[in-house]
C-alpha positions as CSV (number, residue, x, y, z in Angstrom):
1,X,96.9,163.1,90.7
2,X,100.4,161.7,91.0
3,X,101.7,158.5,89.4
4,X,103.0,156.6,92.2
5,X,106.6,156.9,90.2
6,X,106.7,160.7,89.8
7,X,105.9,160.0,93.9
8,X,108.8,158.2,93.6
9,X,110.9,160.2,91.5
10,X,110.0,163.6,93.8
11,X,110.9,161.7,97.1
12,X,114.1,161.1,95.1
13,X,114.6,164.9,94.3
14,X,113.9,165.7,97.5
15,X,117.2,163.1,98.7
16,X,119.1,164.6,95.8
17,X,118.7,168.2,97.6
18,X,119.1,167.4,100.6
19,X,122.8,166.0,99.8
20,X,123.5,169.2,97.3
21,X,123.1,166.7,93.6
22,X,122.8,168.1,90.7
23,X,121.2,164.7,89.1
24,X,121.5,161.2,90.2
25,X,121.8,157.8,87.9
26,X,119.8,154.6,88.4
27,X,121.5,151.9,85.9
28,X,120.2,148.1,86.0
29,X,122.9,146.9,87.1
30,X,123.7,145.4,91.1
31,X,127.1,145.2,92.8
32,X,128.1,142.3,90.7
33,X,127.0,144.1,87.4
34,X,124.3,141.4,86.4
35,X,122.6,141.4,83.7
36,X,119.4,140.4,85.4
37,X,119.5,141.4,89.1
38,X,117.8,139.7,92.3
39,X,114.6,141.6,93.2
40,X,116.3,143.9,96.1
41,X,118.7,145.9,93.3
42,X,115.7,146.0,90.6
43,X,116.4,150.0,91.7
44,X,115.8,151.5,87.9
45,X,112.6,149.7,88.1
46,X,111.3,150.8,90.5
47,X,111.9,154.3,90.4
48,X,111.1,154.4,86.4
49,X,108.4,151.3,86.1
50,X,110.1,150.7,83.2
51,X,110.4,146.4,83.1
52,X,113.2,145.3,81.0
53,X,116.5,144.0,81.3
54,X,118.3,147.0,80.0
55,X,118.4,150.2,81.0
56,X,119.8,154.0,83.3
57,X,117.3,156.5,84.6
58,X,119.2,160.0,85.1
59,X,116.9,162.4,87.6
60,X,118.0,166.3,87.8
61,X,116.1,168.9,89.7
62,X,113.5,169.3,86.8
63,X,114.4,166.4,84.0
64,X,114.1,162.5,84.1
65,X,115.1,160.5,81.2
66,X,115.5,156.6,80.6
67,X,118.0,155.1,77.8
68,X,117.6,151.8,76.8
69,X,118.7,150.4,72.8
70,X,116.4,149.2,70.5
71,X,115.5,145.7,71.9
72,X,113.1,147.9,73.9
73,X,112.4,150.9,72.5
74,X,108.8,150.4,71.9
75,X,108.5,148.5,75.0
76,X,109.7,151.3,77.1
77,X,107.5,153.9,75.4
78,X,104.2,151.8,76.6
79,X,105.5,151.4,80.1
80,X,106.6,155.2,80.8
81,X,103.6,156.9,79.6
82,X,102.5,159.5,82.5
83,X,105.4,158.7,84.3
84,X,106.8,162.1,83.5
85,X,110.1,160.0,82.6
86,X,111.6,161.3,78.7
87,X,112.4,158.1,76.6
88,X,116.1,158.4,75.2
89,X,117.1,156.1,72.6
90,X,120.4,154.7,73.2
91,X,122.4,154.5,69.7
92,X,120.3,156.0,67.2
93,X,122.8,159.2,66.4
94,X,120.4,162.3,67.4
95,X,120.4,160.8,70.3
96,X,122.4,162.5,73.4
97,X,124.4,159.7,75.5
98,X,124.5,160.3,79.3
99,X,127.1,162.0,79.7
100,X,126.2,164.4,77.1
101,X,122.6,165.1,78.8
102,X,124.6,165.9,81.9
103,X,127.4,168.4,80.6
104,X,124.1,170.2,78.8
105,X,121.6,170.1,81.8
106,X,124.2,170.7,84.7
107,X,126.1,173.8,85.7
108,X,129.7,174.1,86.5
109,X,131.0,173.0,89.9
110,X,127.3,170.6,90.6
111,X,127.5,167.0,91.4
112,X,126.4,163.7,90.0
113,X,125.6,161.0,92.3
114,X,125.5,157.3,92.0
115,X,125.6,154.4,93.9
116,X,129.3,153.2,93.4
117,X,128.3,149.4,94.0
118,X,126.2,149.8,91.1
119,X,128.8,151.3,88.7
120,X,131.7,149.5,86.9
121,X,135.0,150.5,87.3
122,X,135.6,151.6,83.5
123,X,132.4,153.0,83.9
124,X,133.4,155.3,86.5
125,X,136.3,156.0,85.5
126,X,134.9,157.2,82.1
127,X,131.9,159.3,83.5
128,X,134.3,161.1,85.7
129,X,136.5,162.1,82.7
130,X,133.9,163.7,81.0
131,X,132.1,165.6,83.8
132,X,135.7,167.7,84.3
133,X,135.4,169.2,81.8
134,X,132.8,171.3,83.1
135,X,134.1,170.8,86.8
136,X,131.3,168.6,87.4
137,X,132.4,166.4,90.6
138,X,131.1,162.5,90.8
139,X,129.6,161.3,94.1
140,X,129.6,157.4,94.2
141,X,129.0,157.1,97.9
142,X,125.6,157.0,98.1
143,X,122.8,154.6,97.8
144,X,119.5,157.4,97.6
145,X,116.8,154.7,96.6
146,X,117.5,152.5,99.5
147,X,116.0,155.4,102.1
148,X,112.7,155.5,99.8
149,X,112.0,152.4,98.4
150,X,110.7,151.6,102.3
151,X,109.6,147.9,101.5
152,X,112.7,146.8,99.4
153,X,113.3,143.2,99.2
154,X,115.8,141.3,101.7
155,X,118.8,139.9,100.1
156,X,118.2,136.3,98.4
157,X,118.2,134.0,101.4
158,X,117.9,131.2,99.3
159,X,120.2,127.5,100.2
160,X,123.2,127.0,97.3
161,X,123.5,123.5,96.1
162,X,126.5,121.7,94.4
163,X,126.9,121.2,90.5
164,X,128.5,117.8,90.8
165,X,131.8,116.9,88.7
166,X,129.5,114.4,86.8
167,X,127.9,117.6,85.0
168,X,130.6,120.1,85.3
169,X,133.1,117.4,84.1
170,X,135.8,119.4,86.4
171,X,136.9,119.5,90.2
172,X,136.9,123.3,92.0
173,X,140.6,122.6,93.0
174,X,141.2,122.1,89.1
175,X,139.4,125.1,88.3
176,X,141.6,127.1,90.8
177,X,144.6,125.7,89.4
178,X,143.8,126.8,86.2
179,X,142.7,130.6,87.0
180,X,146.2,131.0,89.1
181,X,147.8,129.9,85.9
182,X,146.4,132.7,84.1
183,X,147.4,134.8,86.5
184,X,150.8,134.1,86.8
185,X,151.2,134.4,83.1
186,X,149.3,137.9,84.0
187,X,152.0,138.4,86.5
188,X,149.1,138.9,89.6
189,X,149.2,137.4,92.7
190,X,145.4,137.1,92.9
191,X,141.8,138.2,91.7
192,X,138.8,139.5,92.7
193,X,135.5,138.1,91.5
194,X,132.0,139.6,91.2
195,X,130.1,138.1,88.5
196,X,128.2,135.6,89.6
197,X,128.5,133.2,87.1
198,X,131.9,133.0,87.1
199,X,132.6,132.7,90.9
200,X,129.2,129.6,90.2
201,X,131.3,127.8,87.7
202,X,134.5,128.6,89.4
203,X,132.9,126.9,92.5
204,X,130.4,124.1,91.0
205,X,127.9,125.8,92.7
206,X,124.4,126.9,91.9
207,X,121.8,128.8,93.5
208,X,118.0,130.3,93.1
209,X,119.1,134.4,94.5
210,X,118.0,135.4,90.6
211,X,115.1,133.9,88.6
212,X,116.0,132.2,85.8
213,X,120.1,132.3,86.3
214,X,120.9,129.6,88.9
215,X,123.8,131.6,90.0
216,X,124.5,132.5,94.1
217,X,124.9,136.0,95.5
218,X,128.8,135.9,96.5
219,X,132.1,137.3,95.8
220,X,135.8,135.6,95.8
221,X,139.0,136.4,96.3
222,X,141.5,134.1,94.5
223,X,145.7,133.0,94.6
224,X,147.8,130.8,95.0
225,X,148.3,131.9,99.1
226,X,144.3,131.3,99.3
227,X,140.9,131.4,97.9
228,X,138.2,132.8,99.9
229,X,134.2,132.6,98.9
230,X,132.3,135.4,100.5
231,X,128.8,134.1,100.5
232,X,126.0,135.0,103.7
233,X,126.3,132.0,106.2
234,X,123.0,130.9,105.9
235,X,123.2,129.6,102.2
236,X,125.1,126.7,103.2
237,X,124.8,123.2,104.9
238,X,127.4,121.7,106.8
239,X,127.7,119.3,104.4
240,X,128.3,121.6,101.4
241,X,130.9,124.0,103.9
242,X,132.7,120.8,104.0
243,X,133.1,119.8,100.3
244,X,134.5,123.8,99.5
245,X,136.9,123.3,102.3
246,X,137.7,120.1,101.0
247,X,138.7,121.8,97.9
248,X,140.7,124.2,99.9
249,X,138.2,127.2,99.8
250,X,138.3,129.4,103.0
251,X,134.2,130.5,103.5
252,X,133.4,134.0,105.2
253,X,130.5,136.5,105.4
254,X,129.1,138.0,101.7
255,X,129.1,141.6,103.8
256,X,132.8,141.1,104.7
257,X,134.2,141.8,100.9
258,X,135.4,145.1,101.4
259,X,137.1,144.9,104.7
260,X,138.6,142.0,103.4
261,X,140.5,143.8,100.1
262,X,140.9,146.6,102.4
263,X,143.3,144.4,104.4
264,X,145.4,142.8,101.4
265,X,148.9,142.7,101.6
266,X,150.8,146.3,100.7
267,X,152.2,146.0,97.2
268,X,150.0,142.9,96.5
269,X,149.6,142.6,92.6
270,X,145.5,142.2,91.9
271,X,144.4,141.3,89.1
272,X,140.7,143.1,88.0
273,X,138.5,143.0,85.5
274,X,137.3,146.9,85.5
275,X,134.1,146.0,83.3
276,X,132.9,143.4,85.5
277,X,134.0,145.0,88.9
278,X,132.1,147.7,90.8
279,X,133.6,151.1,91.6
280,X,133.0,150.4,96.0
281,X,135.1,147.5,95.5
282,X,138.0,148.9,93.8
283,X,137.7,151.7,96.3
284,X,138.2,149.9,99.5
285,X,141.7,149.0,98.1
286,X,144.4,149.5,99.4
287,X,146.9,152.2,98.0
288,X,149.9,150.1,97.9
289,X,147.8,147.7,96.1
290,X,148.9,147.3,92.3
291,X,146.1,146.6,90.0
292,X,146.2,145.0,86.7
293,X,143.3,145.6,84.8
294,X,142.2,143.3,81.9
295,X,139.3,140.8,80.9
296,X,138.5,138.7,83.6
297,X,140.5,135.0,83.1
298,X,137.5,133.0,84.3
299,X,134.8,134.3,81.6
300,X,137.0,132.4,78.8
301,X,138.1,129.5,80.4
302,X,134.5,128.8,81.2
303,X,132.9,129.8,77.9
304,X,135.4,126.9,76.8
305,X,132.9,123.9,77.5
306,X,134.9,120.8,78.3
307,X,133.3,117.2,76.5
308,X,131.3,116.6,80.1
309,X,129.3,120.3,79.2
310,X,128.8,119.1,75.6
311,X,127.6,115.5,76.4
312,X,125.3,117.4,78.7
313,X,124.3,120.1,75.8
314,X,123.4,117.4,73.4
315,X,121.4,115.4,76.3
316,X,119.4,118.5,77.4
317,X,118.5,119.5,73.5
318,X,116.9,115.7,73.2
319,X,114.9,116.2,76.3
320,X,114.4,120.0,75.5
321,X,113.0,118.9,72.1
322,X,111.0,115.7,73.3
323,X,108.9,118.8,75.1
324,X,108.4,121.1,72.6
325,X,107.4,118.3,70.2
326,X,104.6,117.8,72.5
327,X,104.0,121.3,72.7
328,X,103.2,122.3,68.9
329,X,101.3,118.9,68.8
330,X,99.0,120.4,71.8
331,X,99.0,123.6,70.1
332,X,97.9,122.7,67.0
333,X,95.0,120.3,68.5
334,X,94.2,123.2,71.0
335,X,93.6,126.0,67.9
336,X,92.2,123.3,65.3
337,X,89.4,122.6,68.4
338,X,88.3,126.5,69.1
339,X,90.1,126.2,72.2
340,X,91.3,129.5,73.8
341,X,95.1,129.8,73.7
342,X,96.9,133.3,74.9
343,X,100.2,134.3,75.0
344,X,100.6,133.8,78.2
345,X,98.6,130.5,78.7
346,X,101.1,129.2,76.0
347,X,103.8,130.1,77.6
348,X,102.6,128.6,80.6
349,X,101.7,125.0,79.0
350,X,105.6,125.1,77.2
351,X,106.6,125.7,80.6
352,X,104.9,122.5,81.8
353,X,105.7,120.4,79.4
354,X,109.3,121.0,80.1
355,X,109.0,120.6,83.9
356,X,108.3,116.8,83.3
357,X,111.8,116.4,81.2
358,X,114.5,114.8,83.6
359,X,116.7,117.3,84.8
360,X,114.6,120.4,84.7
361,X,115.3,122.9,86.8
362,X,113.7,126.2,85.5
363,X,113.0,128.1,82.5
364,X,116.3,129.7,81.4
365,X,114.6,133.4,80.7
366,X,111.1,134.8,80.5
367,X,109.7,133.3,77.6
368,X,108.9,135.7,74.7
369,X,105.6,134.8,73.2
370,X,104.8,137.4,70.3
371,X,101.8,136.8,68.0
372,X,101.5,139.3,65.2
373,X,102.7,142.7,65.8
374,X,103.8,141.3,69.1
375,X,106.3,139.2,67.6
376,X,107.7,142.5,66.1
377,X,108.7,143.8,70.0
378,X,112.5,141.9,70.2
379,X,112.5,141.8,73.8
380,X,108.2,141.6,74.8
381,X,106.3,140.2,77.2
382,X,103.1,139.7,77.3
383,X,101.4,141.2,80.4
384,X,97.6,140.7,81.5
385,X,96.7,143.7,79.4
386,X,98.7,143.2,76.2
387,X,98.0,139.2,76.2
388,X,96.9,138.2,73.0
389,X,94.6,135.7,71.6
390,X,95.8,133.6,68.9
391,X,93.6,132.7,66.2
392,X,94.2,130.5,62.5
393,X,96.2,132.8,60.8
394,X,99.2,135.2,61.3
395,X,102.6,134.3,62.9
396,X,104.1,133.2,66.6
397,X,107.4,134.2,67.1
398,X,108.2,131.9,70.6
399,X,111.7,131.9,72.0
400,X,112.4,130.1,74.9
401,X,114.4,128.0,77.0
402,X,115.3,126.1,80.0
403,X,117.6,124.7,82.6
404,X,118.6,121.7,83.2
405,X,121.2,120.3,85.3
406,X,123.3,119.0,82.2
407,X,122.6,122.3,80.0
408,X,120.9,125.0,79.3
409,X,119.2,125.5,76.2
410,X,117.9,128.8,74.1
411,X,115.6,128.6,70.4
412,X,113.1,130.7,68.7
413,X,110.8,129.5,66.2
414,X,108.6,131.6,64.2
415,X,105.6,129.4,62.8
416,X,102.4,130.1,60.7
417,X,99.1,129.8,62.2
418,X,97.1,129.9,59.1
419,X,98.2,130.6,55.5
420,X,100.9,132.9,55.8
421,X,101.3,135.9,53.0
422,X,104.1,135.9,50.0
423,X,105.9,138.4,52.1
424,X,105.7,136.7,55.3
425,X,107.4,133.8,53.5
426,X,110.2,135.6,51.9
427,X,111.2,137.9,54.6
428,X,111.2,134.4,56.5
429,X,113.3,132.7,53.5
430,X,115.6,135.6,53.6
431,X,116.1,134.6,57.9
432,X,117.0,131.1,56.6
433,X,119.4,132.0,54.1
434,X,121.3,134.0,56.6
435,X,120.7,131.2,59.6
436,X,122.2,128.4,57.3
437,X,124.9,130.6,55.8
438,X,126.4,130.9,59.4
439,X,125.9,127.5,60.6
440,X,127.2,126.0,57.7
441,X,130.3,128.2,57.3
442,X,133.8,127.6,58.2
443,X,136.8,129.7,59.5
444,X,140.1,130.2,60.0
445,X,141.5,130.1,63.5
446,X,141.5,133.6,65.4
447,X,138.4,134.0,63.9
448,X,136.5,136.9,65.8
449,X,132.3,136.8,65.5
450,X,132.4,140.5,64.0
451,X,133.9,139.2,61.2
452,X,131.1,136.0,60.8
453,X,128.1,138.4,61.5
454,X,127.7,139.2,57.7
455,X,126.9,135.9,56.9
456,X,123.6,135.7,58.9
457,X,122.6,139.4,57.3
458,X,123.6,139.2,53.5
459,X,120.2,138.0,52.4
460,X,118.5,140.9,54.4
461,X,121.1,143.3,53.6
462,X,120.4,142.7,50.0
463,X,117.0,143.4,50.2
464,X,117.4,146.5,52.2
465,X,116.2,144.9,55.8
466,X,118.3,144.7,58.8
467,X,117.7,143.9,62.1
468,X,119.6,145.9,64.9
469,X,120.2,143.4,67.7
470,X,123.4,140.9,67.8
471,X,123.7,137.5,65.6
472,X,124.7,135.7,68.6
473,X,125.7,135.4,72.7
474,X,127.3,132.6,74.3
475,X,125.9,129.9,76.4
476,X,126.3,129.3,80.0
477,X,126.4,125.5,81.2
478,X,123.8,125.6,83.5
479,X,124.1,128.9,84.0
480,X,122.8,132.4,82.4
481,X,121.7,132.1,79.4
482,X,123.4,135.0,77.7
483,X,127.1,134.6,78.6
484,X,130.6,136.4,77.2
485,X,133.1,136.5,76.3
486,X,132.0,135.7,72.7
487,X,129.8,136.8,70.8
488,X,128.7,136.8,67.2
489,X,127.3,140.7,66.0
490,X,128.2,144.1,63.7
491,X,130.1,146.0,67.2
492,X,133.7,144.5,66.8
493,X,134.5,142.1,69.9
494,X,138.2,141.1,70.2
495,X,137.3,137.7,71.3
496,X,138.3,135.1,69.2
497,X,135.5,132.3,68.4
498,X,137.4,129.1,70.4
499,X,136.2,125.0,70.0
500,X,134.3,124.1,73.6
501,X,132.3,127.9,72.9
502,X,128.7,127.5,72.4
503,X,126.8,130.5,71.2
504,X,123.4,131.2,69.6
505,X,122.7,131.8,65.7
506,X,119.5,134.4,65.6
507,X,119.2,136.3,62.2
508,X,115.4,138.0,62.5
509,X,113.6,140.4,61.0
510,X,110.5,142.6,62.6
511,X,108.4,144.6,60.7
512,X,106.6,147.6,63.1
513,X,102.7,146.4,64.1
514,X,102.8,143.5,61.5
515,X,105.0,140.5,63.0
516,X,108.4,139.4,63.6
517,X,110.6,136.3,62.4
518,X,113.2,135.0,63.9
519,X,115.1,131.6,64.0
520,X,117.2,130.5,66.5
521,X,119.4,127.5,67.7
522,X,122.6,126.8,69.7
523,X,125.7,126.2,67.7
524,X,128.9,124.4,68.9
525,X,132.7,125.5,68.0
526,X,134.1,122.7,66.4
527,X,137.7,122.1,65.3
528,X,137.4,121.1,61.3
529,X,140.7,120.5,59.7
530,X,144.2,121.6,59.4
531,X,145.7,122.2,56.4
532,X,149.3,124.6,55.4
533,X,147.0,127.6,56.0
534,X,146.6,126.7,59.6
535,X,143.6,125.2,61.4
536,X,139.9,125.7,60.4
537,X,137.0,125.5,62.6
538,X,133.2,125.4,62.0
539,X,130.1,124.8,64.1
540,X,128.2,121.9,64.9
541,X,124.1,122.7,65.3
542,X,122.9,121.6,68.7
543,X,119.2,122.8,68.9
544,X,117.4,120.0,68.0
545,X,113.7,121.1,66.9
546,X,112.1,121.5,63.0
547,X,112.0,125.1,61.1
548,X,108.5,125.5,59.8
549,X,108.8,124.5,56.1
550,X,105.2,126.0,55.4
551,X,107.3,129.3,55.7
552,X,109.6,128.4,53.3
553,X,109.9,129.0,49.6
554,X,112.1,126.7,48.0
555,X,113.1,128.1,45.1
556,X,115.2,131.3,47.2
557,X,117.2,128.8,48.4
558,X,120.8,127.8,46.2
559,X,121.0,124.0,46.7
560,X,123.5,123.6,49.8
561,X,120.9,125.9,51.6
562,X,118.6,123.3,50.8
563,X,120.6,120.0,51.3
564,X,121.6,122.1,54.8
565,X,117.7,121.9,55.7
566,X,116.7,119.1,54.6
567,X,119.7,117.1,57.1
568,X,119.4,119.1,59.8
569,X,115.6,117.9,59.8
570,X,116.7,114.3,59.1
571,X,119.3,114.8,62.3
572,X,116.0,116.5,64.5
573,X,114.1,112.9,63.5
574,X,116.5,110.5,64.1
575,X,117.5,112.2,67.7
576,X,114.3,112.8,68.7
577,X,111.8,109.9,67.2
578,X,113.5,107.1,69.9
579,X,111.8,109.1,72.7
580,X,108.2,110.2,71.4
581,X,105.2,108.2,71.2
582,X,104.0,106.9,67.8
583,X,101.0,109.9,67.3
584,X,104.1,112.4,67.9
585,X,106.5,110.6,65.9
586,X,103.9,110.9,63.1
587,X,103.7,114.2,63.7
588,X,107.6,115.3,63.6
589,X,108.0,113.0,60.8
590,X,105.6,114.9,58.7
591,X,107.4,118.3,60.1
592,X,110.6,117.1,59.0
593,X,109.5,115.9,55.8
594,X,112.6,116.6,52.7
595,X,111.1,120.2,50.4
C-alpha cells in the first residue's frame, strides 16, 4: 500500500506531466522567504513529511530527494522512511547540490519548475545559470502543490496589534526617515519589503500569522514620495488604520503587491534586496524600472537595538529567569518524588511557568527537550512516539525561549540528572571554556563574527571535537528569534559585529546516541574603550540563569575562566534573588555557589 506522501508525490508527477516538467522544487521557504512559514506555504512538508525548519524536495519523473544540513540529518532520516523520498545531505562534500542532481538526472532542452513566489531572486537567478548549460529552461510560473494539497490552509486571518513606542523606543515616521536615508545614500528612490520582520519593526506592528514569530503577513513599498503597507483588510481596526495613517502610511490590499510595482513610475530607481525578495515580485516590474540590488537597509538598522530594546532585554531575562528558577526547582522535586516527567510534559510545565511572567506573549520557538541520545539531535523534537522518560541519571539538553512584549529571549542549558560520567564533564568543560572565551573577549571595531567563531571552538578543536552548526544568530526585539544580519560562525559573513546587536553565544558538542551539550545565552555588543588603535568593543552577558557546576571540572579551567563563572553566577543571584520566594532563593543561592 501507498504512503499517503508517495500519494502525494505521484499526484504531483502526474501535474508535472501534464505541464511537460522535467522535475519540480519544493523549498521551505513562502513568498516572503521566512524562515518558519504560516501553515498555508508549509508546501515541502507536506509533500515530503519531513518536519523541520530547513529544507528543498526536488521530484523528477522517477527520483525524489530532500536536502537539508546537518541540524537535521538524523531527524530527516526517521521522518522519510517509506516515503520513497532519498535523504541528500546538504554540505558534506560527496554530496551533489541541486543543481548538480538536475544537470545529471535531466536531459537537454527539459524544464524545471518552481513556484517563483517561493524562490529568491539570487536564487533564481543562480539556478537559471547553471541549468543553460545543458539548455535546461526554468519555469517559475507555477504553483503545482496548490491544485493537490485540496484542504490547504487559508491565509493567516489573524488581527495585528501595535508595538507601542514605550517598547520599541522609536516612532514609525522615525523609522521611515531613517530607511529613506539609506536610500538616498544608496542613490534609490524607494524599496520593496518582504520579510516580515522587517516591514513588523519598520511598522511597530505585531501579529500571530506564524507561531512563534509575532510577525504579520504583509509587504511595503517605501520613499520619500510614499509608503504603502500591503496587508489583507481584515487584520486591522479602525483604530490601528488610523495610528499608520497618522504616521503617514498609505494601507491597501496584501493581494495588490504586484499590480502595485507593476505600476511604478518608468525609470524609477528600486532599491532590492535579491536574497530576501521573491522572483514573482521582481517579475511584475516594470522594464524601465532600475534596480539596485544590495542587503536590505532595514535588517541592520533594526539588528541595531536602541537603549528602549535593551532596557526591555534585560527586564525580560529577570522575568525569563524568575520562571525557569521555578522550573528546575519543580523538576528536581518532580524526579526526586518518582513522579513521571517526559520530554514533552517538561516542556509543557516550562511553558507554564513562563505564561505567568508579565509580559508573556508566546514561546519564542518549539522548545528542544533532548534527554540522552536525544539531546545529541541539534534541531529534535520530541513527538508522542519518540517522547522520552527521564529518569536519575544521564543529561537534559533544554533550549528554550519566549516572547515578551519588552524582548525576546533564547538559552540552552545542559544539566545532569544523576552522576554524570568523567567524559560527560569534560566534553562539557571543554563547552565552557569556549562559551567564556567568547563572552569575555574583546575586539577591534569592524570586527566580523567569522573572525570571533574560533574562540568558542578552540577547546573542542584541541581535542579533536567540533560541532557543525553556527556559534551565534542575532536576536529580534520581540520578534524572530533567529535574526540577521549578524551572526557569529566558521562561513565568512561580511557583517560587522555593531554595539545595540544582540546575538546568541552556543558552543555544543553531540555525541551520536549518547547525549548532547550545549550552553547558551544572549550576549549584548558593547562599546569598551578607545585607545590610538581605534575603538574596542566587547559583549555584555544578558541571559540571566546558572550553568550547572556539577558538570564542571575545575581544574580545566585557567583562572579568568573561573573568576568569569564564578561572577556571572554572583550577577544571576543578585538580579534574580529580589523576585523569588525564600525556598527558591535557597535554591539558586546553592546553584550559584563560587567552585
Amino acid at each position: 500500500m501507498k504512503t499517503i506522501i508517495q500519494q502525494r508525490i505521484s499526484a504531483l508527477r502526474e501535474s508535472m506531466k501534464h505541464f511537460g516538467l522535467g522535475a519540480y522544487i519544493i523549498p521551505s521557504s513562502d513568498p516572503h522567504l521566512s524562515e518558519y512559514p504560516a501553515d498555508c506555504w508549509k508546501s515541502r512538508q507536506w509533500i515530503s513529511g519531513f518536519t523541520g525548519s530547513a529544507g528543498t524536495v526536488v521530484v523528477t519523473a522517477d527520483k525524489a530527494g530532500l536536502w537539508t544540513d546537518s541540524r537535521y540529518f538524523l531527524q530527516a532520516s526517521k521522518e522519510l522512511e517509506g516515503s520513497g523520498i532519498e535523504l541528500y545531505k546538504a554540505g558534506l562534500p560527496e554530496t551533489p547540490g541541486i543543481a548538480a542532481f538536475l544537470l545529471r538526472n535531466l536531459n537537454e532542452n527539459e524544464t524545471v519548475g518552481l513556484d517563483g513566489q517561493t524562490y529568491s531572486v539570487a536564487d533564481a537567478v543562480e539556478l537559471n545559470s547553471v541549468l543553460k548549460k545543458k539548455k535546461i529552461s526554468l519555469d517559475v510560473s507555477r504553483d503545482l502543490i496548490h491544485a493537490i494539497w485540496k484542504d490547504r490552509p487559508a491565509l493567516p486571518g489573524g488581527m495585528l496589534f501595535e508595538l507601542p513606542i514605550e517598547y520599541s523606543g522609536k516612532s514609525t515616521r522615525d523609522k521611515l526617515d531613517d530607511i529613506n536615508t539609506k536610500l538616498h545614500e544608496a542613490g534609490a528612490d524607494g524599496i520593496v519589503l518582504s520579510a516580515l520582520d522587517e516591514i513588523a519593526w519598520t511598522f511597530n506592528i505585531r501579529g500571530n500569522d506564524v507561531e512563534y514569530n509575532p510577525v504579520v503577513v504583509s509587504y511595503a513599498f517605501i520613499s520619500e514620495e510614499e509608503t504603502v503597507l500591503f496587508v489583507l483588510p481584515g487584520k486591522l481596526t479602525s483604530d490601528m488604520a488610523k495610528k499608520l495613517q497618522a504616521e503617514g502610511v498609505i494601507l491597501a490590499d496584501y493581494t495588490k503587491i504586484t499590480s502595485y510595482l507593476a505600476k511604478l513610475k518608468e525609470n524609477t530607481r528600486l532599491y532590492l534586496d535579491p536574497k530576501k525578495t521573491n522572483f514573482a515580485l521582481y517579475n511584475a516590474l516594470p522594464f524601465s524600472c532600475d534596480v539596485i540590488e544590495g542587503p536590505s537597509p532595514v535588517a541592520l538598522l533594526k539588528s541595531i537595538k536602541n537603549e528602549k530594546e535593551i532596557e526591555g532585554f534585560n527586564n525580560a531575562m529577570v522575568r525569563d529567569g524568575v520562571a525557569l528558577t521555578r522550573f528546575f526547582i519543580w523538576l528536581e522535586k518532580s524526579l526526586a518524588a518518582g513522579k513521571q516527567v517526559t520530554e514533552l510534559s517538561l516542556s509543557e510545565k516550562l511553558a507554564d511557568f513562563r505564561s505567568k511572567q508579565s509580559h508573556y506573549v508566546s514561546e519564542s520557538f518549539e522548545t528542544i527537550a533532548g534527554y540522552n541520545a536525544h539531546g545529541a539531535i541539534v534541531h529534535y523534537g520530541a513527538t508522542p512516539e519518540s517522547n522520552a522518560k527521564l529518569a536519575n541519571d544521564g543529561l537534559l539538553l533544554l533550549d528554550s525561549g519566549a516572547q515578551y512584549f519588552d524582548g525576546t529571549t533564547d538559552i540552552t542549558r545542559t544539566i545532569a540528572l544523576g552522576e554524570p560520567t568523567e567524559a560527560m564533564k569534560k566534553d562539557f568543560t571543554r563547552v565552557l571554556k569556549g562559551h567564556i572565551s567568547l563572552a569575555k573577549c574583546k575586539f577591534p571595531q569592524g570586527t566580523r563574527g567569522s573572525q570571533l567563531d574560533i574562540l568558542a571552538r578552540k577547546a573542542l578543536w584541541d581535542n579533536g571535537i567540533n560541532y557543525m552548526h553556527g556559534t551565534g544568530h542575532g536576536i529580534g526585539h520581540f520578534l524572530n528569534v533567529h535574526e540577521g544580519p549578524q551572526s557569529i560562525r566558521m562561513e565568512e559573513n561580511p557583517v560587522a559585529l555593531q554595539p545595540g546587536m544582540v546575538i546568541s553565544n552556543e558552543p555544543g558538542v553531540y555525541r551520536t546516541d549518547e547525549y548532547g551539550i550545549r550552553i547558551e545565552n544572549l550576549i549584548l555588543v558593547r562599546e569598551e574603550s578607545e585607545t590610538e588603535f581605534g575603538k574596542f568593543y566587547s559583549f555584555e552577558t544578558l541571559t540571566l540563569f546558572p550553568i550547572d557546576r556539577n558538570l564542571v571540572i575545575t581544574s580545566m579551567l585557567s583562572a579568568r575562566e573561573h573568576a568569569w563563572l564564578n561572577r556571572y553566577h554572583q550577577l544571576v543571584y543578585e538580579k534574580l534573588s529580589p523576585f523569588l520566594f525564600e525556598e527558591e532563593k535557597e535554591w539558586l543561592k546553592n546553584k550559584t555557589a563560587e567552585l
